[in-house]
N, C-alpha and C positions, 0 to 999 in steps of 0.2 A: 614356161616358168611356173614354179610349184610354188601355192599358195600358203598363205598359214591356213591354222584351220580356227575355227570358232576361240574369241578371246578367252579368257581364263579357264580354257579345255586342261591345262596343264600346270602344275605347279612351278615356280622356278623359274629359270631364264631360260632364252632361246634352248632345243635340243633337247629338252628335258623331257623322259619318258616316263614321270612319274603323275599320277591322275590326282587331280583333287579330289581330295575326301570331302563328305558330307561332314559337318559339325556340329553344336549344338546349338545354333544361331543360325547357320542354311541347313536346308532339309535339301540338297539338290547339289551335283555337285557341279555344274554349270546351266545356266538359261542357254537352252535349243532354239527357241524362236518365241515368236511373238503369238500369243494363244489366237488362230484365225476366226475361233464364231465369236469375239466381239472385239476384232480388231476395227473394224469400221465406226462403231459406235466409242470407241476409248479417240482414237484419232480424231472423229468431227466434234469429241466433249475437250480434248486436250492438249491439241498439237500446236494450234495457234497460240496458245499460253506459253508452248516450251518454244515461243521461234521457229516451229518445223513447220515446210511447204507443201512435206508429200508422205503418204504412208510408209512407205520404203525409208524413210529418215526419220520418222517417229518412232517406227520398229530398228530401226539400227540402235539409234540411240537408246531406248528401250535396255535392250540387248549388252549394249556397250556399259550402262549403268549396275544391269544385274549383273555383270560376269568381274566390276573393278571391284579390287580388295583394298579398302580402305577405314583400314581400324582406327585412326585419327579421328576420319569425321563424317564415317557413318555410322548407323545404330542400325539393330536389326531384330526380330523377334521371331518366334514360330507358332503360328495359331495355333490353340490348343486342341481343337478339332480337325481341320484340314490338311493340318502341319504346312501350309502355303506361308511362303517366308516373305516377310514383310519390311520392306530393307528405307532408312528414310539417310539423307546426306544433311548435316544442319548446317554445312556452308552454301552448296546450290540450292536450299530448299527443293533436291529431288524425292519422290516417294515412288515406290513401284512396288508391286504385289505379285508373287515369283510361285507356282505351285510346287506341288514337291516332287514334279516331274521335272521340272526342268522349264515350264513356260510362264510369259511375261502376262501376266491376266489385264495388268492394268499402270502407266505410268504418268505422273503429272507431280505439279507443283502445287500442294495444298496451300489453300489461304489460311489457315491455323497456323503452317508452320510445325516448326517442333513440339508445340501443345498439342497439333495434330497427331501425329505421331505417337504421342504418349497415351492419345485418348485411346489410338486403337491397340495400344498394346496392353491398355488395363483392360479393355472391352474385351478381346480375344487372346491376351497372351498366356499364355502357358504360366501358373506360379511358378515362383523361384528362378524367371530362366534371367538373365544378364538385362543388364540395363544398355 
């Protein structure tokens, strides 16, 4: 049985052969995986916070948050240096940190919240880009 393949790989519904574009809000046009030289140290800092029991589900989910498109009630920015895209959700209180490759550097629930969020996008956002 043929699988799908990595989520938001595609634009569009089922069968769709058209690629996601980069934007001016993602630098990447989908998250590949979870960044391996500090995937150990983000999971034993983050995982028990998000409810995950195992690496494999802290990186899934990971995965699953940088690849959903959700213009309602996520926010998102591109460091003005690394262009690594910095994606926050203000109803799960999710935050992840996306390179412009394509990998998960880092995901968790901040205790700031959405002040969080804002602080790192005055700190390294790009002027002018979308709130």
């Amino acid at each position: 049985m043929a699988t799908k393949g990595p989520s938001g790989r595609y634009d569009g519904t089922r069968g769709s052969n058209k690629k996601r574009d980069e934007s001016k809000t993602i630098s990447y046009p989908w998250a590949k995986d979870f960044n391996k030289y500090g995937a150990n140290k983000h999971y034993n800092d983050h995982a028990k916070d998000m409810g995950l029991t195992t690496k494999e589900a802290y990186a899934a989910h990971a995965l699953k948050f940088a690849n959903t498109v959700d213009k309602v009630n996520c926010v998102s920015f591109v460091h003005a240096k690394t262009e690594s895209t910095y994606k926050y959700n203000k109803v799960t209180n999710e935050f992840a940190i996306i390179t412009k490759n394509g990998y998960v550097v880092t995901y968790y629930k901040p205790s700031g919240g959405y002040k969080y969020y804002k602080s790192q996008k005055a700190k390294y956002g790009k002027k002018g880009g979308k709130k």
